[in-house]
C-alpha positions as a Markdown table, in Angstrom:
| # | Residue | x | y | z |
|---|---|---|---|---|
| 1 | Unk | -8.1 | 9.9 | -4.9 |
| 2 | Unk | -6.4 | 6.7 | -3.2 |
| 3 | Unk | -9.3 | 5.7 | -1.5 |
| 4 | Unk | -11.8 | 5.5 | -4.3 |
| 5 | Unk | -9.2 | 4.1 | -6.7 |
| 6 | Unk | -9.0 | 1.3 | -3.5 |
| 7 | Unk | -12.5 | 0.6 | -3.6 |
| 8 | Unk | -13.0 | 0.1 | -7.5 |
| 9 | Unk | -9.4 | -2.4 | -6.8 |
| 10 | Unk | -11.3 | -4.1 | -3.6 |
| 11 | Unk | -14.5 | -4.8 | -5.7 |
| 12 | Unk | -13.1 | -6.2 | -8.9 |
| 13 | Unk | -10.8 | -8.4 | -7.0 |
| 14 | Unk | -13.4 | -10.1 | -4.9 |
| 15 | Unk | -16.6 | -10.3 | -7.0 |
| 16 | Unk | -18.4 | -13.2 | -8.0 |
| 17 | Unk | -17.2 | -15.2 | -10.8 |
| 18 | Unk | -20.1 | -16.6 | -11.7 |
| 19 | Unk | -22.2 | -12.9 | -11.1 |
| 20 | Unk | -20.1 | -10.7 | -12.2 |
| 21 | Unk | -21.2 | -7.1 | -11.6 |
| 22 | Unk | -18.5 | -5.2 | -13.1 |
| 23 | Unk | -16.5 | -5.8 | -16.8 |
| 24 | Unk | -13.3 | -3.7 | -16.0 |
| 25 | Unk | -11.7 | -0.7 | -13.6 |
| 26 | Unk | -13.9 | 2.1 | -15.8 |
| 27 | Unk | -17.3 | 0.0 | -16.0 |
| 28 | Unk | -16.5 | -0.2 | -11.5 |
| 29 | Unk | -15.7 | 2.9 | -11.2 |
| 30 | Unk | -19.1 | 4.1 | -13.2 |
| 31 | Unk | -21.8 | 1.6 | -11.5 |
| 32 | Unk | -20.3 | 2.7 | -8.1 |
| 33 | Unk | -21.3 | 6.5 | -9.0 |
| 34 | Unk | -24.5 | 5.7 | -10.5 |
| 35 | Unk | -26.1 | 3.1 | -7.9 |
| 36 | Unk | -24.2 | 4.2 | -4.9 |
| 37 | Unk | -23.6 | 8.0 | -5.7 |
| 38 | Unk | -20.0 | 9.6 | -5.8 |
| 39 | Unk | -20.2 | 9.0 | -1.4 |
| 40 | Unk | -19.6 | 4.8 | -2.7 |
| 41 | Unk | -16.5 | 5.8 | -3.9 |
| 42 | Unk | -15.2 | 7.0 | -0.4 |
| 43 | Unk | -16.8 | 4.0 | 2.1 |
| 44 | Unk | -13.7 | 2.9 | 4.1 |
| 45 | Unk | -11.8 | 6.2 | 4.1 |
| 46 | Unk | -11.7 | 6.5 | 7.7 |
| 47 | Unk | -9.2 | 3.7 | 8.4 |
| 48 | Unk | -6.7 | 4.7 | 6.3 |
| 49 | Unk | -7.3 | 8.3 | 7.2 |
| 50 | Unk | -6.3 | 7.2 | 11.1 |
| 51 | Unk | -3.7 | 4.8 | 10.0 |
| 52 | Unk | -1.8 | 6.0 | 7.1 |
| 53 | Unk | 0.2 | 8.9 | 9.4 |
| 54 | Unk | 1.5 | 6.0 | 11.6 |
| 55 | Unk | 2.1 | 3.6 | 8.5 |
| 56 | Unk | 4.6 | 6.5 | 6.8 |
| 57 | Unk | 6.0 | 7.5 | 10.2 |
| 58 | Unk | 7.1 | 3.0 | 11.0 |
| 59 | Unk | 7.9 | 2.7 | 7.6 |
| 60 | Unk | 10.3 | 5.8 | 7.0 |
| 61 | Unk | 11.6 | 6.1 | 10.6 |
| 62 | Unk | 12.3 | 1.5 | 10.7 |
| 63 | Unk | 13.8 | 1.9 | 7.0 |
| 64 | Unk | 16.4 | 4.5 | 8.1 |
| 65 | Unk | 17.3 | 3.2 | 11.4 |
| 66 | Unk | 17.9 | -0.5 | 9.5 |
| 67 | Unk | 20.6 | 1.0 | 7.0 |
| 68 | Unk | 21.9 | 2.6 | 9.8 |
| 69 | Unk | 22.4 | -0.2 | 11.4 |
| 70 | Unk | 23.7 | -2.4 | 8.5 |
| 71 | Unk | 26.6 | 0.5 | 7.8 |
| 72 | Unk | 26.9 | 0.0 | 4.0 |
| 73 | Unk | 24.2 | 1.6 | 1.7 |
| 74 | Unk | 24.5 | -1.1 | -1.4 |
| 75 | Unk | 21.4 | -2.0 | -3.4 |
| 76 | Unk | 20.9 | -5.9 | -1.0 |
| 77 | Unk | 21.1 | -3.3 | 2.1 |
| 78 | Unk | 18.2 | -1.0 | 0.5 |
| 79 | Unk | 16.0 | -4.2 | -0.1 |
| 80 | Unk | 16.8 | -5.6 | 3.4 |
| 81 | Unk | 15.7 | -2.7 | 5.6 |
| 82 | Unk | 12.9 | -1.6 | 3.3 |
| 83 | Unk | 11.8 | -5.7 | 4.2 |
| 84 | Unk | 12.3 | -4.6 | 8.0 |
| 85 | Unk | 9.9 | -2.0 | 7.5 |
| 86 | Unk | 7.4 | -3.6 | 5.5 |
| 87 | Unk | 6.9 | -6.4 | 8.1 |
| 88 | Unk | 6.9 | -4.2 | 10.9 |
| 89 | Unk | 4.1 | -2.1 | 9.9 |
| 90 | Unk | 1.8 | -5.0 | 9.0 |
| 91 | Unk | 0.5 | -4.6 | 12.7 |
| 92 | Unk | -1.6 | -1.5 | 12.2 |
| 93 | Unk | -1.8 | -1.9 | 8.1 |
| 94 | Unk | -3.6 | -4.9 | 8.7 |
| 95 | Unk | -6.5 | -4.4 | 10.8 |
| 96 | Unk | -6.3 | -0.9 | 8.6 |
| 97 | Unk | -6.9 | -3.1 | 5.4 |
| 98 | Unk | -9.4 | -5.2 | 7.2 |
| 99 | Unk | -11.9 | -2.5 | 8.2 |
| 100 | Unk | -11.2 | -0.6 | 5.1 |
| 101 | Unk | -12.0 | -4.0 | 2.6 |
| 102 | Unk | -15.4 | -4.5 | 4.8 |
| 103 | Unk | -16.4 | -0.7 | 4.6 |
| 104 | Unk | -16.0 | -0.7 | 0.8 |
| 105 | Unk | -18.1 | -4.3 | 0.6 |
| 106 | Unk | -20.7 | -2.8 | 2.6 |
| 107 | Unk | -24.0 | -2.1 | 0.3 |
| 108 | Unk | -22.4 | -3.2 | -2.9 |
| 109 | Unk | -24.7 | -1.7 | -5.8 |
| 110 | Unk | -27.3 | 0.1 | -3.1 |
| 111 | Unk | -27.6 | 3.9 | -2.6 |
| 112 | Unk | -29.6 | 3.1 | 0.5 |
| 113 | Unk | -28.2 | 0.2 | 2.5 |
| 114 | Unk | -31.1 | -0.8 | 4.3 |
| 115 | Unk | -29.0 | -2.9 | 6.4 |
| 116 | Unk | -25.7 | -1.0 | 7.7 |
| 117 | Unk | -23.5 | -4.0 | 9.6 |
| 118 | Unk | -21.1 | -0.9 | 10.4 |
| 119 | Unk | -21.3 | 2.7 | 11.3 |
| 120 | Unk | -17.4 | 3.5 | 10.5 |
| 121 | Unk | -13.8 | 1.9 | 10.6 |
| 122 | Unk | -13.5 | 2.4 | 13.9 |
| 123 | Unk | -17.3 | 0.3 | 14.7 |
| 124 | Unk | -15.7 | -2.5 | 12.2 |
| 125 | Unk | -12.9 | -3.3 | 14.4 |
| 126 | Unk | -14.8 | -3.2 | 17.5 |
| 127 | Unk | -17.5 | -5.6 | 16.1 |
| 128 | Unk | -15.1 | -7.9 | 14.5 |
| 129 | Unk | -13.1 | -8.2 | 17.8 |
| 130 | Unk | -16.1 | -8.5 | 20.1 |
| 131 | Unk | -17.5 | -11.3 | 17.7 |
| 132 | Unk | -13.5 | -13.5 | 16.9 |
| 133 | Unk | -11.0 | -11.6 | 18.9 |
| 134 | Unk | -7.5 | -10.7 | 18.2 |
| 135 | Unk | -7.3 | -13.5 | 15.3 |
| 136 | Unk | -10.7 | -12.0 | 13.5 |
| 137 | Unk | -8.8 | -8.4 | 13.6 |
| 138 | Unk | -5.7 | -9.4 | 12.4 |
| 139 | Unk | -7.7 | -11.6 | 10.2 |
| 140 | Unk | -5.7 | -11.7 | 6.4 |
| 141 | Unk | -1.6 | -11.1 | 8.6 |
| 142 | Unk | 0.2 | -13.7 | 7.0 |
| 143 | Unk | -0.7 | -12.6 | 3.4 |
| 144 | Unk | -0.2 | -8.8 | 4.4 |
| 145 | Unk | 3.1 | -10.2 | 5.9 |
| 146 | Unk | 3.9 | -12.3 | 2.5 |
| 147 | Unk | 3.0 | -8.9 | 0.1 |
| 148 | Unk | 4.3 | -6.0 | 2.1 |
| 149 | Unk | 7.9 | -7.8 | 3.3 |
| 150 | Unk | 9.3 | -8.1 | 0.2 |
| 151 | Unk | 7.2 | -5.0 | -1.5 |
| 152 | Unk | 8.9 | -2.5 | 0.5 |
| 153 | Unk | 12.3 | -4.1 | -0.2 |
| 154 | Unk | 11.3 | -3.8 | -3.8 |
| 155 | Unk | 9.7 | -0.3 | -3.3 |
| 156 | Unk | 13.2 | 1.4 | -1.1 |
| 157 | Unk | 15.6 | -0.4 | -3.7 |
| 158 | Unk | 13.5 | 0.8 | -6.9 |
| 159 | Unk | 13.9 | 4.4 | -5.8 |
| 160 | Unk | 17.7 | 4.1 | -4.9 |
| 161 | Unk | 18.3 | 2.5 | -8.4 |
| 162 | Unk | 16.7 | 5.3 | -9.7 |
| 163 | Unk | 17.6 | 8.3 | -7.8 |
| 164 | Unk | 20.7 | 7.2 | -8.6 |
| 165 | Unk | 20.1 | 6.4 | -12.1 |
| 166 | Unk | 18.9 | 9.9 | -12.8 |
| 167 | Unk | 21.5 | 11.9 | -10.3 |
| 168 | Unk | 19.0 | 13.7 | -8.2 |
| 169 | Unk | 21.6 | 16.0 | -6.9 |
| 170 | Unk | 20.3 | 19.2 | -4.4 |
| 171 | Unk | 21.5 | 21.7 | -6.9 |
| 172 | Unk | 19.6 | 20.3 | -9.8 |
| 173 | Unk | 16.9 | 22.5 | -11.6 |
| 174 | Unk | 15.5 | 19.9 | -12.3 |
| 175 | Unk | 15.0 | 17.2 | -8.7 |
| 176 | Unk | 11.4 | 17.7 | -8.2 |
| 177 | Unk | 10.4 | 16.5 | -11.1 |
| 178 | Unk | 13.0 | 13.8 | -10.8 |
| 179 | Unk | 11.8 | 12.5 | -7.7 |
| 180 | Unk | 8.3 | 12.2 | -8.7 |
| 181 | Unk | 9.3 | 10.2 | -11.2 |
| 182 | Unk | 11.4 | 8.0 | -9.4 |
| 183 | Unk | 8.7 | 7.7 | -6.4 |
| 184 | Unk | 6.1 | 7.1 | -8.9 |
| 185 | Unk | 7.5 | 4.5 | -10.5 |
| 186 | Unk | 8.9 | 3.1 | -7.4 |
| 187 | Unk | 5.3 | 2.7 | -6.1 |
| 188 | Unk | 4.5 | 0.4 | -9.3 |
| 189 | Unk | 7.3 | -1.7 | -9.2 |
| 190 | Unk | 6.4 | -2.2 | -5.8 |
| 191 | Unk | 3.0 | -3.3 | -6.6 |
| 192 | Unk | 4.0 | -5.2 | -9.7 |
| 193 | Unk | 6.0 | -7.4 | -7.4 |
| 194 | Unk | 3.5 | -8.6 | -4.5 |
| 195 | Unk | 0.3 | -8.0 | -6.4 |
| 196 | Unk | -1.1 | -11.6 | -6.7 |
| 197 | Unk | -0.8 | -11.6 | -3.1 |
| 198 | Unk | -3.0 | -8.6 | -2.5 |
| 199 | Unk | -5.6 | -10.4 | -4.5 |
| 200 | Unk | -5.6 | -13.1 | -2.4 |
| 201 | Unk | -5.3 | -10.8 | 0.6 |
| 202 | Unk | -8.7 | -8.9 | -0.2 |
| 203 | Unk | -10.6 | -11.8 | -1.1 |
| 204 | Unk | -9.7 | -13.3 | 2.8 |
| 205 | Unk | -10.4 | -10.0 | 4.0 |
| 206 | Unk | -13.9 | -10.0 | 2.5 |
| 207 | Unk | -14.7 | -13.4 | 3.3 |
| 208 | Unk | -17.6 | -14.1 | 5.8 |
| 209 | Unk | -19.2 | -10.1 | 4.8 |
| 210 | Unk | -22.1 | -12.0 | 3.7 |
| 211 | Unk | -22.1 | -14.3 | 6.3 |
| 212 | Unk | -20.6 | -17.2 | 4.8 |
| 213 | Unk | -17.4 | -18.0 | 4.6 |
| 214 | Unk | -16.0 | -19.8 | 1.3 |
| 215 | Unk | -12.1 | -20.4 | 2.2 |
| 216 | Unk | -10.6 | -22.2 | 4.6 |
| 217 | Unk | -7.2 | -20.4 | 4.1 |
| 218 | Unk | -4.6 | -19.0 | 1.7 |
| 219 | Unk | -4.0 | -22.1 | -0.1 |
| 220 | Unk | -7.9 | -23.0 | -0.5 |
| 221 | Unk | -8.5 | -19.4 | -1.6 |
| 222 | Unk | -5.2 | -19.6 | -3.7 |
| 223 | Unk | -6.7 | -23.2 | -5.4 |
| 224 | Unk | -10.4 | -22.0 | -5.9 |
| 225 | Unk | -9.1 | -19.0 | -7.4 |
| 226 | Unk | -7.2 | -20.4 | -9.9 |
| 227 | Unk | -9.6 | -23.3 | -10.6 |
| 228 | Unk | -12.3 | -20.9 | -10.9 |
| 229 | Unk | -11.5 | -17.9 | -13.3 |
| 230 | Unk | -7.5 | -18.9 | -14.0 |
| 231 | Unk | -4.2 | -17.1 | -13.8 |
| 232 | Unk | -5.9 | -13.6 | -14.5 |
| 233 | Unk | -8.0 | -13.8 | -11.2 |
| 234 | Unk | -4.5 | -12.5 | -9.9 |
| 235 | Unk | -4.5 | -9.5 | -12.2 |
| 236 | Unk | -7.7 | -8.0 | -10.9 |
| 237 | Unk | -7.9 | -4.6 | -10.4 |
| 238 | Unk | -4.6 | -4.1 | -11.3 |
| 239 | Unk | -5.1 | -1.2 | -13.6 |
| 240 | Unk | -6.7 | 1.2 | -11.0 |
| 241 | Unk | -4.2 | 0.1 | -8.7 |
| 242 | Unk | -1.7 | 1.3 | -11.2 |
| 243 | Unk | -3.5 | 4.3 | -11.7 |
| 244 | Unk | -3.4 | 5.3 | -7.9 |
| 245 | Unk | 0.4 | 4.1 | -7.3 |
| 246 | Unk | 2.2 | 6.6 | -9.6 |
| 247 | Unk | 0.7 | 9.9 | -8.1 |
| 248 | Unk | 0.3 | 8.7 | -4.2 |
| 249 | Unk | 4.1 | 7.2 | -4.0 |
| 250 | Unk | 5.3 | 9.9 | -6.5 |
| 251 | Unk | 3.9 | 12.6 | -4.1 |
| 252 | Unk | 5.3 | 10.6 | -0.4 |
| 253 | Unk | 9.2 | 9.9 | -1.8 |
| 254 | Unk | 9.7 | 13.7 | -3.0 |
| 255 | Unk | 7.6 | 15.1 | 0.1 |
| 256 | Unk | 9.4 | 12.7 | 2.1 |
| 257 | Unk | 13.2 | 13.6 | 0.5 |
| 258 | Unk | 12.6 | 17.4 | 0.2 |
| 259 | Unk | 11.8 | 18.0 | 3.1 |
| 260 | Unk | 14.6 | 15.9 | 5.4 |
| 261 | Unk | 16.8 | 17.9 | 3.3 |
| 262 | Unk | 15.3 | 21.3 | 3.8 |
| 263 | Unk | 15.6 | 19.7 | 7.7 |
| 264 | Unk | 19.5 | 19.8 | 7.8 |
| 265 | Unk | 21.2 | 21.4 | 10.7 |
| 266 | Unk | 22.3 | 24.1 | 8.2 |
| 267 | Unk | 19.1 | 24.9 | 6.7 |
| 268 | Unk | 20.6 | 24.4 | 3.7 |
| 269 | Unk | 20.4 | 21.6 | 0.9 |
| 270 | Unk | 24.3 | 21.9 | 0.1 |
| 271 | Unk | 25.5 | 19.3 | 2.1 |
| 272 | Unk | 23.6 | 16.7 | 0.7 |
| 273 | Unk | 26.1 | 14.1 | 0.0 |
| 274 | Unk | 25.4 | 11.2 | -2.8 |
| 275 | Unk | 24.5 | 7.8 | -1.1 |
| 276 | Unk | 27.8 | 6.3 | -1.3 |
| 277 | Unk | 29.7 | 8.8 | 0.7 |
| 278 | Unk | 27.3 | 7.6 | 4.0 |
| 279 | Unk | 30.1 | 5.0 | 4.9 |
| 280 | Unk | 33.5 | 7.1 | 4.5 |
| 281 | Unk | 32.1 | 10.3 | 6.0 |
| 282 | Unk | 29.4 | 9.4 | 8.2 |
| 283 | Unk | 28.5 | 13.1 | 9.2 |
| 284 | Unk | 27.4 | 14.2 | 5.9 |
| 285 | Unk | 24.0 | 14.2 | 4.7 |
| 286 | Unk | 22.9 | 12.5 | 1.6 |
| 287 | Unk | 19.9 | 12.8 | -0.8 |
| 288 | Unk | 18.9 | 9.0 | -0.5 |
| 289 | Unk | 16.5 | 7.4 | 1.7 |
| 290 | Unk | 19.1 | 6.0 | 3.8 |
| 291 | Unk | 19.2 | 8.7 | 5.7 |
| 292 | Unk | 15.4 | 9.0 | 6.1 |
């Protein structure tokens, strides 16, 4: 589901202004289907299929080693190690982005592309690299950088707040569905945060698929944005990306949470201590993602 959501988000935020092919996330999502069959839905699934293991794996493993290393688990500590992690994982979510934005560009509105300029992900990256190098791979770093720094500090402090919020202890009935909840809506504050910036990520990603490139950076594409279609150039796509963040962050916070608990040296989900407790009696477990 996250993948084709991405691709109906990819191709409202970059099309032409002035040629518009789609009116909104449902009309997308129906031209894709009909022109390029349900298979245009999926182009680009092969990068974040490789990368996305990794991404979780930097981005869980950074964020709990960081509030270790701070000592105190308040809500400034949650922001700034969920930061560490976000910037740290920019170098593979980059070049992940990168291939995945060109794959889903690829034979826009064509069943048939007669012209394939890539076989996969992995071909994108190899191309781009033999043709600009390490800067044409990492091409888009500084606004992935700019969007996923403070997005994770916003996404690891969100579901602290709210784990709290809704005391998600291990003996509740009721923590699984609490957990969802406060993953899923952890994912959108996350993406309400930083989303302008994705915009104008994707739209420097896709630059140059056509062969010509219209922005000389992240100001120019920043000021031609604006000048062109106005402030709600930096709202596009913004309801499918909705649409996938509940369900896909919803589903990684709980999976992430039940099973580090279930992972105790006990076996047991009994000694899971609230968050506070970390600092006083550092050998007790605890339900937050400080501990992940």
């Amino acid at each position: 589901m996250g993948n084709l959501v991405s691709t109906v988000k990819v191709r409202l935020q970059v099309q032409n202004v002035n040629k518009p092919m789609y009116r909104g996330t449902y009309h997308c999502f129906q031209s894709i289907v009909r022109q390029e069959s349900m298979f245009g839905l999926y182009k680009g699934i092969g990068s974040p299929m490789m990368g996305l293991t990794f991404i979780n794996a930097i981005v869980f493993g950074v964020q709990g080693n960081a509030m270790r290393m701070l000592g105190r688990d308040t809500p400034l500590n949650q922001f700034l190690a969920g930061a560490a992690a976000g910037t740290i994982q920019c170098i593979i979510c980059c070049p992940m982005e990168l291939a995945k934005t060109r794959m889903q560009m690829q034979g826009t509105g064509e069943k048939k592309s007669s012209k394939k300029m890539y076989k996969n992900s992995l071909d994108c990256l190899i191309r781009i690299y033999n043709k600009e190098g390490i800067r044409g791979i990492n091409r888009g770093m500084l606004t992935t950088v700019i969007r996923e720094t403070p997005g994770f500090g916003v996404y690891f402090l969100s579901y602290d707040v709210l784990t709290r919020s809704l005391g998600c202890e291990p003996d509740d009935l009721y923590i699984i569905p609490k957990l969802l909840f406060a993953g899923g809506m952890s994912g959108i504050a996350s993406w309400l945060s930083t989303y302008p910036v994705d915009v104008i990520k994707s739209r420097l990603q896709a630059d140059g698929v056509g062969g010509v490139n219209k922005y000389n950076g992240i100001m120019d594409c920043v000021n031609q944005s604006w000048q062109k279609e106005g402030w709600r150039v930096f709202t596009r796509g913004l309801t499918s990306t909705l649409l996938r963040a509940f369900p896909v962050n919803a589903t990684t916070f709980a999976t992430v949470t039940l099973f580090l608990m279930y992972m105790r040296d006990d076996g047991s989900m009994n000694d899971c201590e609230p968050a506070h407790q970390l600092v006083q009696e550092p050998q007790q477990t605890q339900l937050q993602t400080t501990s992940l």
